[in-house]
N, C-alpha and C positions, 0 to 999 in steps of 0.2 A: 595256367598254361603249362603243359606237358614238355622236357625237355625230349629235346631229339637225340637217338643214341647213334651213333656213327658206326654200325656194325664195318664196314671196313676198316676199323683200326685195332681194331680186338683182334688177339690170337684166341684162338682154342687152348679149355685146358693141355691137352696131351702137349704142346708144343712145353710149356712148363713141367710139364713132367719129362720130354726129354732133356730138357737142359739141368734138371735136375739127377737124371739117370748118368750123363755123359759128366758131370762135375766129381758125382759119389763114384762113377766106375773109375774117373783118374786118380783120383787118392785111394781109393782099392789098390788099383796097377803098379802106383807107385811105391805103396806099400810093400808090394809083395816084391816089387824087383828091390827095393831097399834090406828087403828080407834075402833073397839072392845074393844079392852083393856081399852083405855082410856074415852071411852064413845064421842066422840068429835062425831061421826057422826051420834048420835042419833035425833039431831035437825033438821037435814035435811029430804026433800022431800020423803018419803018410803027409810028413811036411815037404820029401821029396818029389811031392807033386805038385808045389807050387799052386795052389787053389785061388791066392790072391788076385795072382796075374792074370789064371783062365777067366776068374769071375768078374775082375775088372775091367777087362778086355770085351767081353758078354755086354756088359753095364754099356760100354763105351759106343761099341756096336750098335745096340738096341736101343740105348738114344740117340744115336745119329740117326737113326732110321726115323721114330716119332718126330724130330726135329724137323728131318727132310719132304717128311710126307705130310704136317702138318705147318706147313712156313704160311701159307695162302689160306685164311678163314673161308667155310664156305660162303654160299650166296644168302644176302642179308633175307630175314621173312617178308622184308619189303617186297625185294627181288622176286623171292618165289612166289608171295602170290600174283602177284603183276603177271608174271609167265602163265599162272595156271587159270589165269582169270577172275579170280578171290579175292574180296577187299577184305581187310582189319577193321573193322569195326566197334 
């Protein structure tokens, strides 16, 4: 006997790739403002431009976005072939 999959409770991968995006760009962010604060990454190579903060910020962004656009799995194969008139066989 075949177990039944519940496609309604599954995310898509991307939705874990943004929560993984938006975790890694906060500890980037934070990084870099910590570098700010403290002065520590001024000695470095165009450290005056702060690349932590831009690129954390980028991360933060770009996973909220995968997060937000991927919150609702699509429609199960169940679903779609029922619609297109297709059985699984």
């Amino acid at each position: 006997m075949a177990q039944q999959i519940d496609y309604a409770k599954m995310k898509p991968i991307w939705y874990f790739v943004g929560l993984i995006l938006v975790s890694m760009g906060a500890v980037i962010n934070l990084t870099g403002l910590y570098d700010l604060i403290s002065r520590t990454g001024a000695d470095k190579v165009l450290g005056r431009l702060h690349t932590n903060i831009w690129w954390g910020e980028l991360m933060v962004i770009v996973g909220a976005a995968f997060i937000l656009f991927n919150r609702k799995p699509k429609a199960s194969p169940a679903k779609r072939a029922a619609k297109s008139g297709k059985r699984n066989g």
